[in-house]
Structures are given as structure tokens and as C-alpha cells.
C-alpha positions in Angstrom: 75.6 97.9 98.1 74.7 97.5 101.6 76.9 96.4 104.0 75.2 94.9 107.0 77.6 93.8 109.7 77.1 92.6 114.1 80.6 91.7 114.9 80.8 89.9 117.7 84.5 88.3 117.9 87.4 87.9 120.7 91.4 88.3 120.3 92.8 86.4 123.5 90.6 87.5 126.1 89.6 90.6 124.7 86.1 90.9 123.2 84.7 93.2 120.3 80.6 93.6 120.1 79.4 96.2 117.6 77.1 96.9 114.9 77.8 98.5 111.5 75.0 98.8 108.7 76.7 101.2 105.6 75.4 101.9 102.5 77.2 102.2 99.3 79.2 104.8 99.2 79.3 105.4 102.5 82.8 106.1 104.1 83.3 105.6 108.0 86.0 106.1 110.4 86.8 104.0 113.2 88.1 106.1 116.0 89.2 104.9 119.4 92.9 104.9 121.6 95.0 101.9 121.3 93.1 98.2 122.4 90.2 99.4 121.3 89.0 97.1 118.8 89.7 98.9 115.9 91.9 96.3 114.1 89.6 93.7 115.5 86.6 94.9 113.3 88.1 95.1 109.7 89.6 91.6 110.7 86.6 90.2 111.2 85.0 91.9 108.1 87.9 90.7 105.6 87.7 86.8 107.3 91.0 87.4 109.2 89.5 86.6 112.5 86.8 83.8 112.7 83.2 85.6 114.6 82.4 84.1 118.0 78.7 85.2 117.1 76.9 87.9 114.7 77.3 87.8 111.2 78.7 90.0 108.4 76.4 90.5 105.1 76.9 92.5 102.3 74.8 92.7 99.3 72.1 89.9 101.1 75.5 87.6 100.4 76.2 86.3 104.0 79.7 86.3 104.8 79.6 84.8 108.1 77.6 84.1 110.9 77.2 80.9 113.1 76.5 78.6 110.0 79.2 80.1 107.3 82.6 81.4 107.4 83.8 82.5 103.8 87.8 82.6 103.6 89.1 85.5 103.0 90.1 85.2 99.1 86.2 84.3 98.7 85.3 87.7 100.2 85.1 91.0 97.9 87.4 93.0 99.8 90.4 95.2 99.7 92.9 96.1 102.2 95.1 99.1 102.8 97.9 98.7 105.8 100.0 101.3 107.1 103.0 99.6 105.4 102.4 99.2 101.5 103.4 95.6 101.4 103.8 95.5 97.9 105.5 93.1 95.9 109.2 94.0 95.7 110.4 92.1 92.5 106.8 93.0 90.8 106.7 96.5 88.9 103.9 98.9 90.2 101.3 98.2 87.4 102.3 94.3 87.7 101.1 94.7 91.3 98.3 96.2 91.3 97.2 93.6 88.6 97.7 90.7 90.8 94.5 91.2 92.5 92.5 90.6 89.0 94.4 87.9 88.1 94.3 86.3 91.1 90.8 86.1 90.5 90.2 85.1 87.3 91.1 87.9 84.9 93.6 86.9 82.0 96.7 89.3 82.1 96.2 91.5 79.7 93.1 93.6 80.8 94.4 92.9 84.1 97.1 95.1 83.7 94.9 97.4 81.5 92.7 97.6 84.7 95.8 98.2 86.4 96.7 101.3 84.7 93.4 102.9 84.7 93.6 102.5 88.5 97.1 104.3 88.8 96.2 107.0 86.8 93.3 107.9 88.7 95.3 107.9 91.4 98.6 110.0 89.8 100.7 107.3 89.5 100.2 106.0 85.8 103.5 107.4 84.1 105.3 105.2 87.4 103.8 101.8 86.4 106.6 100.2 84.9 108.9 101.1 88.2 109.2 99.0 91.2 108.4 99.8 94.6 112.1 100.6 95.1 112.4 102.9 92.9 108.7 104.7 94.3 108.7 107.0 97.0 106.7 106.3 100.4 103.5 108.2 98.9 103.6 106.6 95.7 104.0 103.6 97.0 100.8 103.9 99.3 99.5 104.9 96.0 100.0 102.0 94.2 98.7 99.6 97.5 95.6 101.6 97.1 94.9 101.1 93.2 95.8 97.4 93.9 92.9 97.4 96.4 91.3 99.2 94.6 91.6 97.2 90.8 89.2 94.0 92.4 86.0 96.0 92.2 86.0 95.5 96.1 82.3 95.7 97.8 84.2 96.6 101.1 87.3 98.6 100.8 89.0 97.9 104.2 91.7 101.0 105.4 93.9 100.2 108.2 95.8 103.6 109.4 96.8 103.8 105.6 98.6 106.7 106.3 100.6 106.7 109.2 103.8 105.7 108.0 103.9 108.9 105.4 105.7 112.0 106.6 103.2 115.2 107.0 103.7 116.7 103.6 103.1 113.2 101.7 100.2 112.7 104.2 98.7 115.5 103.3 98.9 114.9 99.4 97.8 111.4 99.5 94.8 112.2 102.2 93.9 114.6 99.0 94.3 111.8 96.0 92.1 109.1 99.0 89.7 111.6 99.2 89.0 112.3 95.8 89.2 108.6 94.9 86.7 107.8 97.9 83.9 109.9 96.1 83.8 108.0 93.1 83.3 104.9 94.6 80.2 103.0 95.1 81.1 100.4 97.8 81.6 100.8 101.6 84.9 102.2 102.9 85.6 101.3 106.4 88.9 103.3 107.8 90.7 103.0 110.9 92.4 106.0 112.1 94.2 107.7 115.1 94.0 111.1 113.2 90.7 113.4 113.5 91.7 115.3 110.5 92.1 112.4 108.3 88.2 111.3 110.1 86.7 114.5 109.6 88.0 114.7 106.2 87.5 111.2 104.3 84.7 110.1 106.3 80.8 110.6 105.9 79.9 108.7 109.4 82.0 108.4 112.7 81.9 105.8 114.9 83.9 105.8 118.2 85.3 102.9 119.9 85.9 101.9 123.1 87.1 98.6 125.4 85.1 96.5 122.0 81.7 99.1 122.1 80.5 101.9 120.2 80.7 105.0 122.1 79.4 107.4 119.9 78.8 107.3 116.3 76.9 109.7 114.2 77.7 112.2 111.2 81.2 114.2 111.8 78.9 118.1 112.3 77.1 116.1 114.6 79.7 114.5 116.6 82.1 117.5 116.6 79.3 119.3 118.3 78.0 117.5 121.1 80.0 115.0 122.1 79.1 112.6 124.7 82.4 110.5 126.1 85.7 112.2 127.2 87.3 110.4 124.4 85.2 111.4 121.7 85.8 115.3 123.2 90.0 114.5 122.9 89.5 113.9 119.7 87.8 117.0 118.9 89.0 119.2 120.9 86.7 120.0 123.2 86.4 120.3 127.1 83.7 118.2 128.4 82.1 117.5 131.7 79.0 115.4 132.9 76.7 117.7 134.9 73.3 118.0 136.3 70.9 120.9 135.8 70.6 123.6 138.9 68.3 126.8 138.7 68.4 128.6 136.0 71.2 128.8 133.1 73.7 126.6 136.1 74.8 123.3 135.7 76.4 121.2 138.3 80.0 120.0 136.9 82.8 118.4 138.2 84.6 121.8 138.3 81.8 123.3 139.7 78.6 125.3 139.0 79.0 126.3 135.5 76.8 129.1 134.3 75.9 128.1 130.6 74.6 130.4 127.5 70.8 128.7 128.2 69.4 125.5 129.7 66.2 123.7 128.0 66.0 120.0 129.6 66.1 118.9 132.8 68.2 115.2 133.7 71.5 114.7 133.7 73.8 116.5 131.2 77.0 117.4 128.9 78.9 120.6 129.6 81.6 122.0 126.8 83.2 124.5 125.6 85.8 124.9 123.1 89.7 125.8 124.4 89.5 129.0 122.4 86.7 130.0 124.6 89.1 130.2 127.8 90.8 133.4 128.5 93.7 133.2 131.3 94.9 135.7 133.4 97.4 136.5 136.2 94.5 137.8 138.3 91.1 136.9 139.2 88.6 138.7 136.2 86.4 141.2 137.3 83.6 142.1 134.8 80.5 140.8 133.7 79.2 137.4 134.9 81.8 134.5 133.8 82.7 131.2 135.1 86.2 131.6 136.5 88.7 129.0 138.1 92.0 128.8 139.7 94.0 126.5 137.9 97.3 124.8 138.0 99.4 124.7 134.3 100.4 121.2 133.4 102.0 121.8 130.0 102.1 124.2 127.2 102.2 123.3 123.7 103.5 126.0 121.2 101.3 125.2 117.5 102.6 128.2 115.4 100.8 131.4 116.4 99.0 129.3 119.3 99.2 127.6 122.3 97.3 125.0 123.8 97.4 125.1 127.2 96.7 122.1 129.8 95.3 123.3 133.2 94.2 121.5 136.8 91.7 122.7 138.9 92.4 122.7 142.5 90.2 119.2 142.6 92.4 117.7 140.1 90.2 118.3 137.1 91.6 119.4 133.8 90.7 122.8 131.3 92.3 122.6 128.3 93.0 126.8 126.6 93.9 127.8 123.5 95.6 131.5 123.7 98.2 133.0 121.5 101.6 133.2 122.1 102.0 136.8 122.5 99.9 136.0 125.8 102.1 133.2 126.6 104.9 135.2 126.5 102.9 138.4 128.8 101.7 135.8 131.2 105.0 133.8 131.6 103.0 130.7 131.5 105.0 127.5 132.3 104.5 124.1 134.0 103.6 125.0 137.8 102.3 128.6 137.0 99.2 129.7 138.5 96.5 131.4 136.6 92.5 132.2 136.4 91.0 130.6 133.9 87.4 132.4 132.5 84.9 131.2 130.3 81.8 133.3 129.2 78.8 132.0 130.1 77.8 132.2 126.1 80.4 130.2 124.9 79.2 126.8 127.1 76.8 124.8 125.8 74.9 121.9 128.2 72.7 119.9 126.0 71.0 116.1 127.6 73.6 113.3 128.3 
């Protein structure tokens, strides 16, 4: 199963041009902030949004391009919203059964399918209830199967778990996951959250303003990002730079001594937030790469706190510290502190 995709399509006046080429199996994650063209994309795969130019192929079967436009119910895909959008006066087994039918297959091993599906998932002793009497997660559940219970080449996930509360998230992220490595077509799955990403997903692919940014496999990504965004996302501070002598590269905050330089060209600085120590005075000690920063927030996450700082130029460090040292330092919005970073824990790799 191959899915072979160059969506190019527009939504009013804003424009989406990307390629994706997945193999079965294959599960990526479409990452960008709001606009981006996220949504755009799976619409374009499933036949909700007409392409301007491109085409989308899976399996050598061409489902669009500037000659053919398949509708939607002739396309082998399934969908997964945020809301479940399941049939409220159907039973759970009933609805996931209405894909099958609707295609062809009589009732019976329709709803036979039906079960297999929901057990796979957990939910086969809930079949006969219906979505009111099913909680948020089971619910989700049951949208899945019935996505699922078509044989779908493309499976098509669209922030499918927003809407659940943490503890349900974190269950159903589980039963996806599992369910994901059993099957053999594409998965393509919008998402907001990098843990759901780096989790579910095999492949990343970044998105912004309708372009790819970055994509590549999750290890890969995680460690050298390349666009601000992409860094958000994974939490790391990043800054475009320029080789000087020796281990130095030029940054925005300033020469930044690094843990070893082997390119020449322009360049990507980061380090992690855990890297940066703060303290009330400038560090003495053995050679660091110290600024005077500005706090802009603090953000308790149990034990830890992440820290936003602003250099005197207006550029930002983010730190990761405990909160004992929170507490020592009295850190809050307008405090002054000096923010150090080992010259081992930066990494400058070509841009």
C-alpha cells in the first residue's frame, strides 16, 4: 500500500503545496500552529476539498489530479474528528457497521465485522449501547472501529483526541497506538500535541503557511531541529548562527561557545532548557556562555519549572529548573537573573 500524494489546493485565498509519499504501515503526524494547512491536507486526501493541481494516488489507483476527481464515498478512506459524530439513535456495533454496509456488505457480517473491530479496540461487551449511554473515550472508540471496519487504504485522523480529558487521552492514545501497529494502510494524523506525535507516529512532517518545514523520523527531528516552530514543539532553544573561530558560533544572543564545531556555512544553535542554570549573580567558573536575562513567566509542571527569559536584545531562553530553586531565587515576572549554559551541552550542526 503506497500512498503517493502532491497536494496542491486553496481554501479562500489561502494556498497548501506539499508532498507526501507513505508506505503501508506508515503512520505520520501533521504538525504546525493554527492556519497552517493541516486540515487542508486530509481534506484534500478524503475528496473534501477539490485539488487546484497535483494529484493524490494510492495503490497506482489515481484519486485525483487534473483529469479525475473521485468523490469521496468512491475513495477508501476513514476519518476520525475530534467530535465522535456518531449516530445517536444507532447502537455502537450498529454504527460502526454502517460503513460496510454502506458499501456493499449485507448486515450480518457487517455487524460481525463490527464486533471484531470493537473488541480490538475494548469496547466489544458496549456494542449494543448507544453513544449516550458511552462515555467520551468509548465513544472516540467506537468512531475509530467505525473507520476502521471499511478496510480503509488511508486512515485519515483529525486531532482525534482533543476533546478527551487527560486521563481518557491517555488511555485511548494507548488503545490508537496499539491498534495503529496492526494495520497495513497509511495513517495520516493531525495533531497540536507532540506527545501524541512522538508517540503514534513513525514520520513527522511540519507545516507551515501551506509548506513543509521539516519532516523526517521523530529521533531525527527531536534532535536537530531546523525552524523555531519545529524547536516549540520539542522543546528546544534554537538560534540561526554563523561559524566564528574555533568551537564559537555567531547567534542572535551572541557568540555562543559550543561543545565542537565541524562545518563551516551558516548554522543551528540549541540546547535543551534543562541545560540552563540561573542564578542571582553572574557565574564564575569554568568557561560557560552566560547572559543577563529578563523573566517573562514561570510555569510550575510538578517538581519543575519552565522558565521563559529575554535577553537584553529582546531575544528569548527558555530554562527548565526545579522548584526548590524557584523558590531560593524568588523568580517571578520582572526578575533579573544570569542565565548559563555549558559549552558541552550546545550543539551547532549546518542549517
Amino acid at each position: 500500500m503506497t500512498l503517493d500524494a502532491h497536494i496542491h489546493t486553496r481554501r479562500g485565498t489561502f494556498e497548501v503545496e506539499l508532498p507526501l509519499v507513505l508506505e503501508s504501515g506508515s503512520v505520520v503526524a501533521l504538525l504546525g500552529p493554527n492556519g497552517s494547512g493541516k486540515t487542508t491536507t486530509i481534506d484534500a486526501i478524503s475528496g473534501l476539498l477539490p485539488l487546484t493541481g497535483g494529484h493524490v494516488r494510492v495503490d497506482g489507483e489515481t484519486w485525483a489530479d487534473a483529469h479525475t476527481s473521485l468523490p469521496p464515498q468512491e475513495r477508501r478512506t476513514g476519518l476520525v474528528a475530534a467530535q465522535h459524530l456518531l449516530f445517536p439513535h444507532l447502537t455502537a456495533i450498529d454504527n460502526v457497521a454502517f460503513g460496510p454496509v454502506s458499501r456493499g456488505m449485507r448486515r450480518a457480517p457487517a455487524r460481525q465485522r463490527a464486533q471484531r473491530e470493537l473488541e480490538v479496540l475494548g469496547i466489544g461487551h458496549l456494542g449494543e449501547r448507544k453513544p449516550s449511554a458511552l462515555s467520551q473515550g468509548q465513544s472516540q472508540r467506537a468512531a475509530l472501529a467505525r473507520a476502521l471496519a471499511t478496510d480503509p487504504a488511508v486512515l485519515l485522523l483529525d486531532e482525534p483526541l482533543s476533546a478527551l480529558d487527560p486521563t481518557t487521552r491517555a488511555e485511548v492514545r494507548a488503545v490508537l497506538g496499539r491498534r495503529l501497529a496492526e494495520f497495513d494502510g497509511v495513517t495520516v494524523l493531525v495533531t497540536h500535541d507532540p506527545l501524541d506525535a512522538l508517540t503514534l507516529a513513525n514520520h513527522l512532517v511540519f507545516i507551515e503557511d501551506g509548506r513543509i518545514v521539516q519532516s523526517g523520523p521523530p529521533a531525527e527531528v527531536i534532535a536537530r531541529p531546523r525552524d523555531p516552530y519545529v524547536a516549540h514543539v520539542v522543546g528546544l532553544n534554537l538560534y540561526p548562527g554563523k561559524p566564528l573561530d574555533g568551537s564559537v558560533v555567531a547567534t542572535d544572543l551572541g557568540p555562543v561557545t559550543t561543545s565542537g564545531l565541524n562545518h563551516e556555512g551558516p548554522s543551528w544553535v540549541t540546547f535543551a532548557p534543562a541545560s540552563v542554570s540561573l542564578y542571582a549573580e553572574r557565574p564564575d567558573g569554568s568557561p560557560r556562555n552566560v547572559f543577563h536575562t529578563t523573566v517573562n513567566s514561570v510555569e510550575v509542571l510538578g517538581q519543575l519549572a519552565r522558565v521563559r527569559l529575554t535577553t537584553a536584545d529582546d531575544h528569548a531562553i527558555v530554562a527548565e529548573i526545579t522548584t526548590v530553586s524557584v523558590a531560593d531565587l524568588r523568580l517571578q515576572t520582572g526578575s533579573e537573573v544570569w542565565a548559563s549554559i555549558k559549552a558541552a551541552e550546545v550543539i551547532a550542526y549546518p542549517a
